[in-house]
C-alpha atoms as a printed R data frame, in Angstrom:
   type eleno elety resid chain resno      x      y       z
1  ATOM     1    CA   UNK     A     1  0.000  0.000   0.000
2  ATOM     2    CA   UNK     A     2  2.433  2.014   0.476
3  ATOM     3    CA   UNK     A     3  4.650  1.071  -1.992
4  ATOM     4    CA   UNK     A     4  1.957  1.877  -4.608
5  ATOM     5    CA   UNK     A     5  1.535  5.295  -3.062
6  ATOM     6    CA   UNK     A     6  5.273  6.381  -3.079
7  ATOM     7    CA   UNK     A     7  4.724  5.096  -6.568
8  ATOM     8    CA   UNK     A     8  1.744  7.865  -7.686
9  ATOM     9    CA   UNK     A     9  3.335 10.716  -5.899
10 ATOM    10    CA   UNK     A    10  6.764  9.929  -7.485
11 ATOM    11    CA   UNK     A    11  4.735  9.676 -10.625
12 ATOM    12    CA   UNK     A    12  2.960 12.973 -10.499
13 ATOM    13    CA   UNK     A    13  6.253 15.159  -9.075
14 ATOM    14    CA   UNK     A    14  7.772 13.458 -12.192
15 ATOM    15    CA   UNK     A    15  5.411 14.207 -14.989
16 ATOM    16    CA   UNK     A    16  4.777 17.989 -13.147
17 ATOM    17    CA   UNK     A    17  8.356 18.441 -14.267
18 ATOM    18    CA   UNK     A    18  8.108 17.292 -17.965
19 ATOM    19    CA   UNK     A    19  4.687 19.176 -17.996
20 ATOM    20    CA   UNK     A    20  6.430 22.237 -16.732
21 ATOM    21    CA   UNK     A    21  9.533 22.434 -19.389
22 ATOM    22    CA   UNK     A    22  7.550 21.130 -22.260
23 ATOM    23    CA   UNK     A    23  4.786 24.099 -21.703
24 ATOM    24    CA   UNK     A    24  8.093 26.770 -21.136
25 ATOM    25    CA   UNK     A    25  9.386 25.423 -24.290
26 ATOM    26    CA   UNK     A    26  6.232 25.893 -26.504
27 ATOM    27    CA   UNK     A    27  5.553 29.071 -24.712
28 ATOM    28    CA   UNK     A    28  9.313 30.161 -25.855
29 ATOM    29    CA   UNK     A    29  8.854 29.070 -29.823
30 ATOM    30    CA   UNK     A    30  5.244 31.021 -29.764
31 ATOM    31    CA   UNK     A    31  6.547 34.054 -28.395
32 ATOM    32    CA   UNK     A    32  9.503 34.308 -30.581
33 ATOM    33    CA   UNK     A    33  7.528 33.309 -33.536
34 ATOM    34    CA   UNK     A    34  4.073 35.922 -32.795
35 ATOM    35    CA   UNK     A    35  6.062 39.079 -30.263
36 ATOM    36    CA   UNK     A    36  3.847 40.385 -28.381
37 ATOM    37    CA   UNK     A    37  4.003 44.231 -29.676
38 ATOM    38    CA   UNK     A    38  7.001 45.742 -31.642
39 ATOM    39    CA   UNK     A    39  8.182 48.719 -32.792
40 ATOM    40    CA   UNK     A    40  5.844 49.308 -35.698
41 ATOM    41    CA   UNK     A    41  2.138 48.939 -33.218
42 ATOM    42    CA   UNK     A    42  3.272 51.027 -30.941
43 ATOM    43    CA   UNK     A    43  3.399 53.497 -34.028
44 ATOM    44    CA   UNK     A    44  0.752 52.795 -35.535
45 ATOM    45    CA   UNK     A    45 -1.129 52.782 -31.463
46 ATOM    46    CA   UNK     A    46  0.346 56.691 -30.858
47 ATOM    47    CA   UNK     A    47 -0.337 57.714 -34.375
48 ATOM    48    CA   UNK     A    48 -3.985 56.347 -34.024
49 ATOM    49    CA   UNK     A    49 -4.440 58.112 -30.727
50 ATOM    50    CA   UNK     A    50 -3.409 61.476 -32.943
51 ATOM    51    CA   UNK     A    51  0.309 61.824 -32.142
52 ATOM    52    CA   UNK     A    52  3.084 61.812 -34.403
53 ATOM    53    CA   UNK     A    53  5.592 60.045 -32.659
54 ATOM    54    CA   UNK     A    54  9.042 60.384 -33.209
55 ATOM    55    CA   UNK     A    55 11.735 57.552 -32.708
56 ATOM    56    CA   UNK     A    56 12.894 58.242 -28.901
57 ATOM    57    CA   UNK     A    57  9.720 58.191 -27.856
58 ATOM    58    CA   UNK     A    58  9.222 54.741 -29.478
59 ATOM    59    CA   UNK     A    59 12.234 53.616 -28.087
60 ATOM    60    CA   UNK     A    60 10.644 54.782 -24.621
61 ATOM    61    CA   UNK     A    61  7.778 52.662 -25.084
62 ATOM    62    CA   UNK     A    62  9.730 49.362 -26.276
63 ATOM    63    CA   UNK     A    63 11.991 49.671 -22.857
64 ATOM    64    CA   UNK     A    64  8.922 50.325 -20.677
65 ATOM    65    CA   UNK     A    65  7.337 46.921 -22.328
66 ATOM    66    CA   UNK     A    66 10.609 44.876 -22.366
67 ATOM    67    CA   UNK     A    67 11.046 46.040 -18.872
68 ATOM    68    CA   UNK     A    68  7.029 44.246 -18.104
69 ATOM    69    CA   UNK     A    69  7.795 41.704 -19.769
């Protein structure tokens, strides 16, 4: 009984491991593959909002989102 027990927890700590890396590595490949916001939305964000932005303040932006992130 307790044998089999040892067994199921061992089991579950095991495949909570694999489940963990295999989910960080298919999170990895989609983020690299679809970024979450670049350079050209945020333009296209301040420009719909009715500013004209101008490089530095994109670059502001991209920090302030990398820094989230």
């Amino acid at each position: 009984m307790l044998h089999d027990m040892l067994i199921l927890v061992v089991g579950l700590l095991i495949g909570a491991v694999i489940g963990f890396f295999v989910s960080r590595m298919v999170m990895k490949k989609y983020l690299k593959k679809n970024p979450p916001i670049n350079e050209d939305m945020i333009k296209a964000l301040m420009m719909q909002m009715g500013r004209k932005p101008n490089q530095k303040q994109i670059n502001q932006m991209m920090r302030a989102m990398e820094k989230y992130q």
